[in-house]
N, C-alpha and C positions, 0 to 999 in steps of 0.2 A: 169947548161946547158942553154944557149940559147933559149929563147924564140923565136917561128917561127911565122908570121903573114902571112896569105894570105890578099893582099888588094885588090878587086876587086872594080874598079872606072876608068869611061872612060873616065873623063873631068881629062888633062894630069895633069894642074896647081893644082889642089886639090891632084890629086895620089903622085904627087911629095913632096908636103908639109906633109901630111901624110907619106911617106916614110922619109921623112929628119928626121922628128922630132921622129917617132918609134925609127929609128937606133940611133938619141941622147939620147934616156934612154933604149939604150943598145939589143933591139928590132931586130930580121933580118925581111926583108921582101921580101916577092916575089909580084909583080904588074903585073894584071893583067886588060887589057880594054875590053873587051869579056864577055857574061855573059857564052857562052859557051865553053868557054877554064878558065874561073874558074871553074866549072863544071868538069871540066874531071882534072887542079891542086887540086884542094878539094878530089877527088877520089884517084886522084894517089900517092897524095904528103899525109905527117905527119905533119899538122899546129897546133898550140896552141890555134890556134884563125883566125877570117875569118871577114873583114870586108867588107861589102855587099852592095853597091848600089843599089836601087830598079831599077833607070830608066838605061838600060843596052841595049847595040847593042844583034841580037841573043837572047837567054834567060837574061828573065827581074831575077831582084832577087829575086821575090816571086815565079819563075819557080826553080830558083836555089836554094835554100834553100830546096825548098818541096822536092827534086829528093834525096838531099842530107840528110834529115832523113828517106825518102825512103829506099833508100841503110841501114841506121842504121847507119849515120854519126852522132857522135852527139859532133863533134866541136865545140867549144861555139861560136857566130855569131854575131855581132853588125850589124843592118842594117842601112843604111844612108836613112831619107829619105826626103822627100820636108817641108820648111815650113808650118805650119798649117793644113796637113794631115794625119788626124788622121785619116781615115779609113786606109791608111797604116801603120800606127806604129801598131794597131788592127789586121788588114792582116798579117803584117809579125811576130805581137806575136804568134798569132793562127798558125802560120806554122813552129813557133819553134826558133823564134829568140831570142837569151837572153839579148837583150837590142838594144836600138835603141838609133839614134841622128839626132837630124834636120836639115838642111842647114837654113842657113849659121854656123857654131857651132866653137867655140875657141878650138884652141889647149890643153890648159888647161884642159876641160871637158871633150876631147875626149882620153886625156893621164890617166885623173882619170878613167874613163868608163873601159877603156881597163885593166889595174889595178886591179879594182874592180872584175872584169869578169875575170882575170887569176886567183885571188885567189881565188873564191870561185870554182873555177874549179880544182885548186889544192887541198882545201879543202877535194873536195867531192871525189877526187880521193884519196887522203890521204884515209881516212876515212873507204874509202870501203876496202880497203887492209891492216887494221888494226885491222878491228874487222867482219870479214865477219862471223865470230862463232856468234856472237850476234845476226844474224839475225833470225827472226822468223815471221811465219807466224801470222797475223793476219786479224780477223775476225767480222764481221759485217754482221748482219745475214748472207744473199746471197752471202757476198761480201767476197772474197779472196785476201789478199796484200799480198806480198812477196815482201820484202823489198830487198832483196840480189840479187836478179833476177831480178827487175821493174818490177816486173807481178804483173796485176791485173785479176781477173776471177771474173764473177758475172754472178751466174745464172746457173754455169758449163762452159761458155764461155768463152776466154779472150779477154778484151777490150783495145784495144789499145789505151796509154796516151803519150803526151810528156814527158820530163823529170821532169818540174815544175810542170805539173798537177799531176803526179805521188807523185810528194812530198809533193803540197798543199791536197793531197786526205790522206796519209798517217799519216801527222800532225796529222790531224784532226780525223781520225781513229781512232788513240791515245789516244784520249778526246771526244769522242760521248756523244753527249747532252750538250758540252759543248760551250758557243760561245767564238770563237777568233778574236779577234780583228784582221784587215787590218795589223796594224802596226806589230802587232805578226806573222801574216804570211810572212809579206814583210823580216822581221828580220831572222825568221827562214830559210825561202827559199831561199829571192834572198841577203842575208847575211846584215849586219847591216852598210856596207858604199856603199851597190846600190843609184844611185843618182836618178833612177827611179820615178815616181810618182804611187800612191794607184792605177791608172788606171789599171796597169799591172796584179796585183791581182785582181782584177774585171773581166780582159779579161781572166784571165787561169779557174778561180770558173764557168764563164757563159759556158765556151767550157766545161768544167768536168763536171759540171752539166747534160749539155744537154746529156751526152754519157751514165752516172750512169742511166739517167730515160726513156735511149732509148725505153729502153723492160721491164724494172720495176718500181715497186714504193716503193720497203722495204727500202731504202736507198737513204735519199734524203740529200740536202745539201741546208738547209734554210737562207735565209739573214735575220739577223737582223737589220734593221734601225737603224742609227745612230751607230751601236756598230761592226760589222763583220760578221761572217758565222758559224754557228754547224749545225755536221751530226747531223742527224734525224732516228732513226731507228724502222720503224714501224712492230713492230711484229707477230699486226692482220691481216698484209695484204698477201698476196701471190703472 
């Protein structure tokens, strides 16, 4: 079946070359110059995939995105954003995007990106509807994962996570006390041909962290220098 793209981009010359070149590897697209009439095609419409502009007429793309896991959209999302702005690539990770690209960027990198992002989104859809009996709960002192659901509870509460934090908390769940290295999370989550860099693991562990130690401390999630991240589960504490 056909792959669907929504491409939200309001500078014509880019939206066009991006369309040209999606539909030559087989791709459909629907273009969109608006941040808020992508808004309301993301809602209304069934896309694969959504490629996101930050700087947008209307709702910018950090407005657009956030509305859109609001609702419980969880479309896989490439946001475009300006050279050497990394508080936005930051921004738009923390709000749910699953990979980003920077202007000026080659078509080349933007056709692997897009690639990369439908398979592990196929992957993980595969996955869940192949063995949803294997799922089971698992536990750290406070802490409640449910793997089959993306629920987390801690405390008796649930905490609301993206989908990556969900899987970097999970991971590691799996192996408490144990450290994982960047490159093992990056592999296991964002799949072994993301072209991303370590940053993106650094931005989803620093947003999870802060949520897990909101209102506790039995379950924390330590950096170790030089090497990656293990849960911590402290049992004297309350």
């Amino acid at each position: 079946m056909t792959k669907q793209i929504l491409v939200v981009e309001d500078e014509p010359t880019l939206a066009r070359l991006l369309s040209y070149n999606l539909s030559q590897e087989g791709y459909r697209t629907k273009l969109v110059d608006h941040g808020g009439e992508g808004l309301q095609a993301a809602l209304s419409e069934s896309f694969d995939l959504i490629i996101l502009d930050i700087m947008l007429p209307g709702l910018n793309g950090f407005e657009v995105l956030a509305k859109l896991r609001q609702k419980g959209v969880r479309t896989p999302v490439i946001i475009l954003t300006a050279r050497n702005a990394e508080e936005e690539v930051v921004q738009g990770l923390k709000a749910g995007a699953d990979d980003y690209m920077t202007k000026p960027f080659g078509v080349a990198e933007l056709l692997a990106r897009v690639a990369a992002v439908m398979r592990r989104s196929g992957n993980e859809d595969q996955l869940a509807a192949a063995e949803p009996e294997t799922d089971k709960m698992i536990r750290a002192a406070d802490l409640k994962i449910y793997p089959e659901k993306y629920e987390v509870v801690l405390n008796g509460e649930q905490i609301q996570l993206r989908p990556k934090e969900f899987e970097v908390l999970l991971y590691l769940a799996q192996r408490p006390g144990v450290v994982i290295s960047r490159d093992d999370l990056m592999n296991v989550v964002w799949g072994f041909d993301y072209i991303g860099g370590q940053r993106t693991v650094d931005v989803h562990v620093s947003s999870l962290r802060k949520k897990l130690e909101m209102n506790q401390e039995t379950v924390q999630i330590d950096s170790i220098r030089g090497l990656g991240y293990k849960l911590v589960i402290h049992s004297n504490k309350k």
